[in-house]
C-alpha positions as CSV (number, residue, x, y, z in Angstrom):
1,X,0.0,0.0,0.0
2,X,1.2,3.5,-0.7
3,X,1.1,6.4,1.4
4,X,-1.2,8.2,-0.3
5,X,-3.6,5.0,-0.2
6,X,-3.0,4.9,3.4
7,X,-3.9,8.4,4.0
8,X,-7.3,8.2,2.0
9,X,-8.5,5.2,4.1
10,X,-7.8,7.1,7.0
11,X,-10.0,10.1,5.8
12,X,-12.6,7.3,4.8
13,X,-12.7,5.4,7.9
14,X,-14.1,6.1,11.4
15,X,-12.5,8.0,14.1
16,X,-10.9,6.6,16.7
17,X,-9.1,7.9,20.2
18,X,-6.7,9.1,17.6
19,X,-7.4,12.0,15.1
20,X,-7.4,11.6,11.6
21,X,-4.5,14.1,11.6
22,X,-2.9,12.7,14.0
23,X,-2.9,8.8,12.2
24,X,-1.8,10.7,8.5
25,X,0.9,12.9,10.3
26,X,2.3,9.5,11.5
27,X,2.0,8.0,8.2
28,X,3.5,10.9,6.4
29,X,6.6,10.0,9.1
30,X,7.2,6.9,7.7
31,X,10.1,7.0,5.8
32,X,10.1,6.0,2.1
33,X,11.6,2.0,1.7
34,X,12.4,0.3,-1.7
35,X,14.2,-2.8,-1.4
36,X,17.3,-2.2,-3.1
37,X,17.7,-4.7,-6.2
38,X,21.5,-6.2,-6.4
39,X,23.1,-4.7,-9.5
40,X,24.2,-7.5,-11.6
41,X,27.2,-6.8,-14.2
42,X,27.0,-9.8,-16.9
43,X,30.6,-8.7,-18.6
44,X,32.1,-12.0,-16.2
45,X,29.5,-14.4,-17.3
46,X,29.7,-12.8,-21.3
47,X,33.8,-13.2,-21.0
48,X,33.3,-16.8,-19.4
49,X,31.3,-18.3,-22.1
50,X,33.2,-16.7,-24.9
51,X,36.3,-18.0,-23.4
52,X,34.4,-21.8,-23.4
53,X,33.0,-21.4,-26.6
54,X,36.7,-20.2,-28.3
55,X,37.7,-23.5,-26.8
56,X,35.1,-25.9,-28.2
57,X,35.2,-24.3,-31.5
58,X,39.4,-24.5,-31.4
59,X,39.1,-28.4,-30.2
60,X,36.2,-28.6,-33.4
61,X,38.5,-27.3,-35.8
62,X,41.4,-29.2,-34.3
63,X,40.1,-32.4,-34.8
64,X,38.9,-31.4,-38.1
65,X,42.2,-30.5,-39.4
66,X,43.5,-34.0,-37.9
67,X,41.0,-36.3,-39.5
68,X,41.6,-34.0,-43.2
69,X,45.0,-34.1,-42.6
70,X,44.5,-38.0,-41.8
71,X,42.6,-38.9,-44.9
């Protein structure tokens, strides 16, 4: 729920022992929290797999160049 939700259910609804004001002044104290999302930087992952796939395409070519030369 957002503030601004929580404020207009409090002007909707029924008093209480507390005021209105005093329930959106204590709302409007609440401090703004996002969960902070992890930054994620792919350039390792990227240079890992290129790195794997110069190898498998080196050993392909490898063994391609022994069976020619083979033949």
């Amino acid at each position: 729920m957002k503030r601004e939700e929580a404020i207009n259910k409090v002007n909707e609804g029924v008093g209480s022992i507390y005021t209105k004001e005093d329930v959106i002044n204590l709302i409007n104290q609440i401090e703004d929290t996002q969960a902070e999302t992890p930054s994620f930087d792919g350039q390792e992952i990227v240079k890992s797999v290129m790195d794997e796939w110069d190898d498998k395409v080196y050993d392909i070519f490898h063994d391609l160049a022994s069976e020619i030369a083979s033949d």
